[in-house]
N, C-alpha and C positions, 0 to 999 in steps of 0.2 A: 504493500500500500504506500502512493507514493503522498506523505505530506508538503501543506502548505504555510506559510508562515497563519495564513488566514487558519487554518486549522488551527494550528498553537495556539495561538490568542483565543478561540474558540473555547480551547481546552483552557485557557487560563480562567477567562471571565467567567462560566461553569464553576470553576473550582475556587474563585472567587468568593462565588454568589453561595459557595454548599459551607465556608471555610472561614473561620475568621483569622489563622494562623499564616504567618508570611510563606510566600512561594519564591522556589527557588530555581528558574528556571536552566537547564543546564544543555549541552553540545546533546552527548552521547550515553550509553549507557553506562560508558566507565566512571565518567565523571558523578551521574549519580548514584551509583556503588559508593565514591569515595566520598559524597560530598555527606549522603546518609549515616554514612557513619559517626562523622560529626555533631551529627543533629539529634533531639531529641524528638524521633517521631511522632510525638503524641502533641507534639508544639510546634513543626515545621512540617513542608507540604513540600518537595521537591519532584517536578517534571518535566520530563525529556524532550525535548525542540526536534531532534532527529537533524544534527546540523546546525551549522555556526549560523548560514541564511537565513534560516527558520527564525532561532535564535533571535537574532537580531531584526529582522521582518516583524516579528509580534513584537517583540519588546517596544519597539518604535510605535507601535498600534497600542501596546498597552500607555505608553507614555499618554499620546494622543485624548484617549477617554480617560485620563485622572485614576485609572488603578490602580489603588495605595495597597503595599505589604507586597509589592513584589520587586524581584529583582535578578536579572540576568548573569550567569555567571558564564566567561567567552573563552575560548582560549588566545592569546596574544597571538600567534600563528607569524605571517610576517608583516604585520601591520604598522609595525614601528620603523621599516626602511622598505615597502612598497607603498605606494600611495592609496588610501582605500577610506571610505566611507565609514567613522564609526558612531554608534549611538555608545553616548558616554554618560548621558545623567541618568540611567539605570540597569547600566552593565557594568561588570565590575572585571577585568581583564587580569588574566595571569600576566606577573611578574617574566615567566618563563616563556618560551615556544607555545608549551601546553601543560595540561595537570599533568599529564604522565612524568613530563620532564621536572615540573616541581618534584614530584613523587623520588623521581630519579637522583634528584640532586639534593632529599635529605636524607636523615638519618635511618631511614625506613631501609633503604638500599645499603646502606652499611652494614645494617643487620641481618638483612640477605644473605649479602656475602658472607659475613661470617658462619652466618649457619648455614649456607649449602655449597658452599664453593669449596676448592681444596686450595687453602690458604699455600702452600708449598707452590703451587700451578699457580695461581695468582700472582705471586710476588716474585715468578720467573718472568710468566708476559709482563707484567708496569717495569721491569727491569733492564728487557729487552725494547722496549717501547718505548725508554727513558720518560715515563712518566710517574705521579706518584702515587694517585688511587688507577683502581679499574676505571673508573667512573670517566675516568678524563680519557682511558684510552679507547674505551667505545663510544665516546664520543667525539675524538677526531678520525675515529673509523667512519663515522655517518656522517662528516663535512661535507666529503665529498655528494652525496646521497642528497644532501640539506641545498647543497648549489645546485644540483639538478632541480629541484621543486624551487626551490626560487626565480631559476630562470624560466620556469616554464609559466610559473605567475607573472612576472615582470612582462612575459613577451608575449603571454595567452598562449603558450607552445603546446598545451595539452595532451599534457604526458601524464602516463596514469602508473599512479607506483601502486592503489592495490594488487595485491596480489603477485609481488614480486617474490621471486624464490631466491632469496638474501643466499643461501648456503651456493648459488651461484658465481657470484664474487666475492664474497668475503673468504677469507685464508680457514681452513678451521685449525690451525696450528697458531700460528701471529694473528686471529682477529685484523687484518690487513684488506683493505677493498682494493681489487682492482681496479682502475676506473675504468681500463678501453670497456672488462665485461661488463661494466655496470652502466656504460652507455649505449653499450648492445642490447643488454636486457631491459633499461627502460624503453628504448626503442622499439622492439618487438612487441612490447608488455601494452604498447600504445595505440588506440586505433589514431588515424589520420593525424599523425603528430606533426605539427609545424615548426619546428627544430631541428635542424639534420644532427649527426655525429658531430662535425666538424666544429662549429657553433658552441654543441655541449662540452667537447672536449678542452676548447680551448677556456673556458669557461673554468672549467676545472684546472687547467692549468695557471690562469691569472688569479688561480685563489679568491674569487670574487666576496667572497661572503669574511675576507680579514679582518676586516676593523669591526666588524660586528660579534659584540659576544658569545660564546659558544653555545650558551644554554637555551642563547632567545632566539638561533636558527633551528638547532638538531631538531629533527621531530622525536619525541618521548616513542613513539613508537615501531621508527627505526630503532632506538638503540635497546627499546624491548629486543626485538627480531636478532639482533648483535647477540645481546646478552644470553638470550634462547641459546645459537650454535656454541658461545663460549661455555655455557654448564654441562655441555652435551661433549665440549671437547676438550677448548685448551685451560679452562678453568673448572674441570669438574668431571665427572662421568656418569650423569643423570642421562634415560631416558628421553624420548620424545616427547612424552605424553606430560611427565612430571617438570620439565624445563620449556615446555611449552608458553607463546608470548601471553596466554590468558592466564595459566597457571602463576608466573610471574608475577604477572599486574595484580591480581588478587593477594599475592603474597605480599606484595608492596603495600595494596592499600589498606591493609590488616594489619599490617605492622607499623604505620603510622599513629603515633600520639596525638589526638586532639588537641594537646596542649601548644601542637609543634605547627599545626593545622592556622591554630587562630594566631600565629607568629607568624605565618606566611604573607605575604601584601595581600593577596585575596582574602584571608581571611579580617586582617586589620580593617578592611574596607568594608568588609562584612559589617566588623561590629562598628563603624561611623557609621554604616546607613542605617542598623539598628537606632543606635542612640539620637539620632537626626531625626527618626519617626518613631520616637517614643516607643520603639518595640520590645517588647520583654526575651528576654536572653532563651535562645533556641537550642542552645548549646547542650550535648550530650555532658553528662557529668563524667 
């Protein structure tokens, strides 16, 4: 079923009209897996847009008719060095790329590693990789991956990374992308793509994406997919099923501290738009 932002808003103003408790509207399903956890269900309403457009489509509509107690929550994506449309007084934008890469770059993923990974095999690859967590070296594994999707935004090149099979180009010894196979396979992976090789390559070669932070290009779930073949290989010797990028994510969002949640900038901006509208604390204890 394919929704529309007009649906969202649908779905809002309904749950509006059934709910006196703030709504939280969110991207995906992952986001509201992690966002509920936070919340104390019986006080907070969170639902899914199906999509950042959606997302932001209703929100804008909900602004429009005065719907007080709600509030969008987006992912940053590249909206901070491509130029784009945002609605800002009631969406509230990750700090990061996306939740997953918040998710990625705290303390939740620390404790991942520690508990599934074989600290011996880890502390060979960040050695050999001259870096100093994991975390950094799968994510200058997915720069390259992050320049592909940006330039395909920037140019409308419309290249489609679902459904990439990452153990394609990635090393599974060195976690190392190749980029020619990695501009092959999004190539293939693409209907009517308007980007050749040549374009992408070089692209990748002038490092396009340098002066910008690493956290607020990666996609959180490239370096899920990294992280998946490294437990399976050069960090670990987990199954498919058990190092799989859902299995993962789940583990991450479970293992994050609410306390560590409302320190995030999303969360901080949570509790101003609370206290701005006089809204009583939703927060899981």
């Amino acid at each position: 079923m394919h929704l529309t932002p007009s649906d969202v808003f649908n779905e809002i103003q309904m749950t509006r009209n059934a709910s006196p408790h703030p709504l939280f509207v969110v991207e995906g399903g992952c986001d509201a897996r992690l966002v509920k956890q936070q919340l104390d269900i019986e006080k907070s309403i969170v639902i899914v847009a199906h999509g950042k457009q959606n997302l932001i489509g209703a929100l804008a509509r909900v602004s429009q008719a005065g719907t007080p107690r709600c509030i969008g929550l987006a992912d940053l994506d590249f909206d901070n060095i491509v130029p784009s449309t945002r609605s800002t007084d009631n969406v509230i934008y990750t700090k990061r790329h996306d939740i997953e890469m918040e998710l990625i770059c705290s303390s939740a993923f620390d404790r991942l590693v520690a508990s599934f990974a074989s600290s011996t095999k880890v502390e060979k690859l960040v050695k050999e990789r001259h870096a100093t967590h994991l975390r950094d070296v799968i994510m200058q594994t997915c720069l390259p991956i992050a320049t592909l999707r940006y330039m395909s935004i920037l140019h409308d090149g419309h290249l489609k990374f679902e459904g990439l099979k990452f153990d394609r180009f990635i090393d599974r010894k060195t976690l190392k992308c190749d980029d020619e196979v990695l501009v092959k396979n999004v190539l293939q992976n693409s209907v009517n793509p308007q980007l050749n090789g040549s374009v992408l390559k070089e692209s990748l070669k002038n490092n396009r994406l340098a002066n910008t932070p690493i956290d607020e290009v990666v996609c959180g779930h490239d370096v899920l997919e990294v992280l998946s073949i490294g437990m399976r290989t050069a960090c670990g010797n987990f199954d498919s099923k058990t190092a799989s990028v859902d299995h993962l994510g789940k583990i991450l969002s479970h293992g994050l501290r609410p306390s560590e949640f409302r320190q995030w900038g999303v969360g901080v901006a949570i509790d101003q738009w609370l206290d701005a509208n006089n809204i009583a604390s939703p927060w899981a204890v």
